[in-house]
C-alpha positions in Angstrom: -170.6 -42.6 4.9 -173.7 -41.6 7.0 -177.3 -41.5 4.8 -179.9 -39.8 6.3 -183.2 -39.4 5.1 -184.2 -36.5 3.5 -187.4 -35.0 5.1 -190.9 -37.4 4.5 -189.7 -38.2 1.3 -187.7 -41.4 0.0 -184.5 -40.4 -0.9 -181.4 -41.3 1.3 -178.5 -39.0 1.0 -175.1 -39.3 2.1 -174.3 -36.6 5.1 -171.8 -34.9 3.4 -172.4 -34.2 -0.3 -170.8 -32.3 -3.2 -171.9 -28.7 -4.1 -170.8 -28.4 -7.9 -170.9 -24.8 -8.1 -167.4 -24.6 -7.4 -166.1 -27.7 -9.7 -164.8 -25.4 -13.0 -165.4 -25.7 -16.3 -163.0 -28.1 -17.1 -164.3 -31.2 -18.0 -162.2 -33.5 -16.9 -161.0 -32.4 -13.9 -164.7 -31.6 -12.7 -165.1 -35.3 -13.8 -162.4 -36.8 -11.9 -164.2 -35.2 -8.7 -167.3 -36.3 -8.9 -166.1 -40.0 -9.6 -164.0 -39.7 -6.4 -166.9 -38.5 -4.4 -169.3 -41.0 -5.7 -166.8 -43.6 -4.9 -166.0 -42.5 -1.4 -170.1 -42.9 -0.5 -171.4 -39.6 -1.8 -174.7 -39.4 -3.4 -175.6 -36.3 -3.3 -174.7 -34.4 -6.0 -175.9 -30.0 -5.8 -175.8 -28.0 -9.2 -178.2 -25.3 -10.8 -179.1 -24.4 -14.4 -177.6 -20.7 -13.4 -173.8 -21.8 -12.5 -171.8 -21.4 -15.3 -174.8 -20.8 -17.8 -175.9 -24.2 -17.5 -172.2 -25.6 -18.2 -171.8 -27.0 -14.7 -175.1 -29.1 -15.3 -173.4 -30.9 -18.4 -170.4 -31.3 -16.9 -172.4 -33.1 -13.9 -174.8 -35.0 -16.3 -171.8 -36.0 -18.2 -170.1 -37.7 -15.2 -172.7 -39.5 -14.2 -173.2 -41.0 -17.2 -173.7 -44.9 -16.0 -173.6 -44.3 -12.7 -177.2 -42.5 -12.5 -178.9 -45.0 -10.2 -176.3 -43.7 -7.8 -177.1 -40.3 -7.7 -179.5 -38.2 -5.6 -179.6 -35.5 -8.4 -180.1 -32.1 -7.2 -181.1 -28.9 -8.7 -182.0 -25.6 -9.2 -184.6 -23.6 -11.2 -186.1 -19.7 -11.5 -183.3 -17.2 -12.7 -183.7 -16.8 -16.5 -181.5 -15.3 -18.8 -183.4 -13.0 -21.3 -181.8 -12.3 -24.8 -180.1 -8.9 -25.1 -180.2 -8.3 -21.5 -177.1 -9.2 -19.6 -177.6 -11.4 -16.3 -180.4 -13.0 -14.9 -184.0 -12.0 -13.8 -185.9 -14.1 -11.5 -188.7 -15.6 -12.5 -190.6 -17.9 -10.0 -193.3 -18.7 -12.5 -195.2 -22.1 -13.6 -194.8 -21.4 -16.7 -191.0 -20.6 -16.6 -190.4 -24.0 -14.4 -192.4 -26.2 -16.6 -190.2 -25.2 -19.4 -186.9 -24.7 -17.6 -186.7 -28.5 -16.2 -186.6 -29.2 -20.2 -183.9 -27.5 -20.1 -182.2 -28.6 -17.1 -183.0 -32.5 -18.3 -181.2 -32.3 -21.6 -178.0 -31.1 -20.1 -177.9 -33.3 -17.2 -178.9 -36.3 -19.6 -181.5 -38.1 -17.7 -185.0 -38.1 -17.3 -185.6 -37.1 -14.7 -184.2 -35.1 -11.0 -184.7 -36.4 -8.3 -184.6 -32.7 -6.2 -185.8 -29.8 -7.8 -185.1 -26.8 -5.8 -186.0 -23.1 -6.7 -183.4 -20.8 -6.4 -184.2 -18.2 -4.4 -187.7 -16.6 -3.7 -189.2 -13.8 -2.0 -192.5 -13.1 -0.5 -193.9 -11.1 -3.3 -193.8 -14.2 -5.7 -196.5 -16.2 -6.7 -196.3 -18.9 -4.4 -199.2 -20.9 -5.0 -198.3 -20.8 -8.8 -195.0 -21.9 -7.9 -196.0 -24.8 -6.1 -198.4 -25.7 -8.3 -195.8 -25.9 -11.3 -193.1 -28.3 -8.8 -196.3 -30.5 -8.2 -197.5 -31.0 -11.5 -193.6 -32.3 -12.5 -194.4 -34.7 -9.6 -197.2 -36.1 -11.4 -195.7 -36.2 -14.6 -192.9 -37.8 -13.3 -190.4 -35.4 -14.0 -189.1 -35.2 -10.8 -189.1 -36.9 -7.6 -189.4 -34.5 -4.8 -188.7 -30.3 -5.2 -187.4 -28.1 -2.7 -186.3 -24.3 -2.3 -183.0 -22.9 -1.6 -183.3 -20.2 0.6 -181.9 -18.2 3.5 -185.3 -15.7 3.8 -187.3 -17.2 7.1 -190.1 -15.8 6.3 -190.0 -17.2 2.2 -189.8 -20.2 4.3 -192.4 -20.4 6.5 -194.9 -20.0 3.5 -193.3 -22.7 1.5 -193.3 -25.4 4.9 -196.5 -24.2 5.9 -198.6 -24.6 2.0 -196.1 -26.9 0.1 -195.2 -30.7 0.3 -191.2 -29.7 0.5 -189.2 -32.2 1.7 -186.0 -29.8 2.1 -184.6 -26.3 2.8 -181.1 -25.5 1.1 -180.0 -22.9 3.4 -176.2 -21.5 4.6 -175.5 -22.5 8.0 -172.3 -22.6 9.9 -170.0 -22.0 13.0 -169.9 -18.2 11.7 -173.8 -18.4 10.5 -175.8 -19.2 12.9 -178.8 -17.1 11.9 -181.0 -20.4 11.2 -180.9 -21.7 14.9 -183.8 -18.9 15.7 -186.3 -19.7 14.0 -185.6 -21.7 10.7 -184.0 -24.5 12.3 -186.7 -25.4 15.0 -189.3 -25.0 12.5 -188.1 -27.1 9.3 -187.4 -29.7 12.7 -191.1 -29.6 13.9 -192.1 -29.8 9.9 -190.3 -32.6 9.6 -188.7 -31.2 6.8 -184.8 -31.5 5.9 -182.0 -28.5 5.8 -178.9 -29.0 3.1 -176.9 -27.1 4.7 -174.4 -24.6 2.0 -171.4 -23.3 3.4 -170.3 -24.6 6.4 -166.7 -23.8 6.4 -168.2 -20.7 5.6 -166.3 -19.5 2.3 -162.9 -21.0 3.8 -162.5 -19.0 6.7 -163.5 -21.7 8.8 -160.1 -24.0 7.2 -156.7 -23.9 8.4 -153.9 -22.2 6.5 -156.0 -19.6 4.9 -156.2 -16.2 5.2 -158.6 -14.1 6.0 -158.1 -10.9 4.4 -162.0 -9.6 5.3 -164.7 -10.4 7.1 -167.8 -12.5 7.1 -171.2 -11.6 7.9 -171.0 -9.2 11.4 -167.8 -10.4 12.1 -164.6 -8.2 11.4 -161.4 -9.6 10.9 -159.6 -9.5 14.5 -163.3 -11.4 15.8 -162.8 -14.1 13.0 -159.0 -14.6 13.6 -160.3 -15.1 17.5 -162.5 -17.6 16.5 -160.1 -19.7 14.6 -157.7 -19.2 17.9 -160.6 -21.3 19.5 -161.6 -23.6 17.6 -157.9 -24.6 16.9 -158.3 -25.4 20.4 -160.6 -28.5 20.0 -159.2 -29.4 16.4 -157.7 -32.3 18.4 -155.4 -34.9 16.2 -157.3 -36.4 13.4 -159.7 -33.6 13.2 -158.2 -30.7 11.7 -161.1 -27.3 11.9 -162.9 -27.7 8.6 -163.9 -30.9 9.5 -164.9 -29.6 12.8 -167.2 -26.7 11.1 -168.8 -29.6 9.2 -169.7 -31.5 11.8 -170.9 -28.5 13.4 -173.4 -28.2 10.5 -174.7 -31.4 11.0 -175.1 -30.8 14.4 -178.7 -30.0 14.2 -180.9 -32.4 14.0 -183.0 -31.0 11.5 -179.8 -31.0 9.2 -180.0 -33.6 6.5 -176.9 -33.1 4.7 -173.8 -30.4 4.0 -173.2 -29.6 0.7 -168.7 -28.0 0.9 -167.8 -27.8 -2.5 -164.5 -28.6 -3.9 -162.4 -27.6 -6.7 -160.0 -30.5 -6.4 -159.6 -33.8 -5.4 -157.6 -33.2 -2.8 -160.3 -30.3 -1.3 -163.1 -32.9 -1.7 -161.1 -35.5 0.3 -160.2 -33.1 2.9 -163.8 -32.8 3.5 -165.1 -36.4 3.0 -162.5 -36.8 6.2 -165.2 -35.1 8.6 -167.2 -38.5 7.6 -164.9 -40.5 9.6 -164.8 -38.6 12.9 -167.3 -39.2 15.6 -170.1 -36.6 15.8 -169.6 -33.5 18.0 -170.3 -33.7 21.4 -172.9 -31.7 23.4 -170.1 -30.1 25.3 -168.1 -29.8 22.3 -171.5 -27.8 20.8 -171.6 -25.8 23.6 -168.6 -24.8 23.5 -168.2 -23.4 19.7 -171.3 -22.0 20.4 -169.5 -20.0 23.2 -167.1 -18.9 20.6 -169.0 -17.7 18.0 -172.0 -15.1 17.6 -175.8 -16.4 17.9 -176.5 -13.5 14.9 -180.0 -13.3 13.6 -181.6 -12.2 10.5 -182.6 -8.3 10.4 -184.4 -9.0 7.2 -186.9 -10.9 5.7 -187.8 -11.9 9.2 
């Protein structure tokens, strides 16, 4: 397994890690995948205080359990659950972080994260509050390094521009493209990482399943073309989800992917895009030809 470095900080983490969100709540099969993924080279481990109302972060702190020192621990913080209101309501707050990571520490059982992320953001929050609360957890010792998980450019030009972030969780994929404008060639210049969520794009980038709607601006008929091409160069030993991930990390400003699995046999299927040779720059040209260069409308 390929480590990269992740932004100016000092962790190294694995190319391809594990998003959690999609491990279950059962315990022991959830367990059972993250041993096989630490023991196949992954280090990176992605989860969030919001999946599964916190249950997905004891299930990961549970698993790692003597195997900490292992672990790049990863994540999330700023949607809050307020009694006798159902869902969640974003708060970005210092105060709200400060207490949350308590929170987020007891389930995971450790002592500390090594990436905090926020979850989310928009450019009405109180940004300089925000970072002030992720670098006062530095200092205390509480975390190693923070981050924000975002797809909003212009959330994330604030945060690289007036924060010490050393990554950028954002969705990027064959069928995504939207961060090669302007996201992408900034974090780059920043020297600041992308995790890249999503790359085979909710499935619809794996062979043998069906796509039964579409994704993003494309309709179905333009995704089933797609697959028709990149079928094309899924040459032996490198089947087309393993293509799309190395499609993600493509970029150079892309740190790590983050597929998530809800079996072991999911989770190898991915970990086999470690052991293919990186995409060529004609092979990146031409899935570029294939799919859309969409931008954001929003949030520009």
């Amino acid at each position: 397994m390929k480590m990269n470095k992740l932004g100016s900080s000092d962790l190294t983490v694995s190319e391809i890690g594990l998003g959690c969100m999609s491990l279950g709540t059962e315990e022991g099969k959830a367990a059972a995948i993250i041993h096989k993924a630490l023991d196949r080279g992954v280090n990176l481990l992605d989860t969030a205080d919001l999946y599964d109302s916190g249950r997905n972060e004891e299930i990961v702190g549970k698993a790692i359990q003597g195997r900490r020192d292992r672990v790049v621990l990863a994540t999330k913080v700023g949607n809050r659950r307020v009694p006798g209101q159902e869902g969640w309501s974003w708060d970005p707050s210092k105060a709200y972080i400060l207490s949350a990571i308590r929170e987020s520490l007891r389930r995971l059982q450790t002592d500390y994260i090594d990436l905090y992320q926020l979850h989310g953001g928009t450019i009405g929050d109180p940004i300089d509050e925000t970072i002030e609360a992720f670098e006062q957890l530095k200092r205390e010792g509480l975390i190693r390094h923070y981050g924000i998980s975002s797809i909003r450019p212009n959330v994330i030009r604030e945060y690289a521009s007036r924060s010490s972030i050393a990554s950028v969780m954002n969705q990027y994929s064959i069928l995504d493209r939207r961060a090669e404008e302007s996201v992408l060639p900034l974090l780059k210049e920043r020297g600041i990482s992308v995790i890249a969520r999503g790359p085979v794009a909710s499935g619809r980038l794996a062979q043998g399943r069906a796509i039964e709607k579409g994704y993003l601006d494309y309709g179905v008929e333009e995704l089933l073309l797609v697959r028709e091409g990149l079928e094309r160069l899924a040459v032996p030993g490198r089947n087309m989800a393993q293509l799309a991930i190395r499609y993600s990390l493509s970029h150079p400003a892309v740190a790590a992917v983050i597929p998530g699995a809800s079996s072991e046999a999911q989770l190898e299927h991915n970990l086999g895009a470690a052991d293919i040779p990186p995409l060529t720059e004609e092979e990146i040209a031409a899935i570029r030809a294939l799919s859309k260069a969409n931008v954001y409308a929003d949030h520009r």
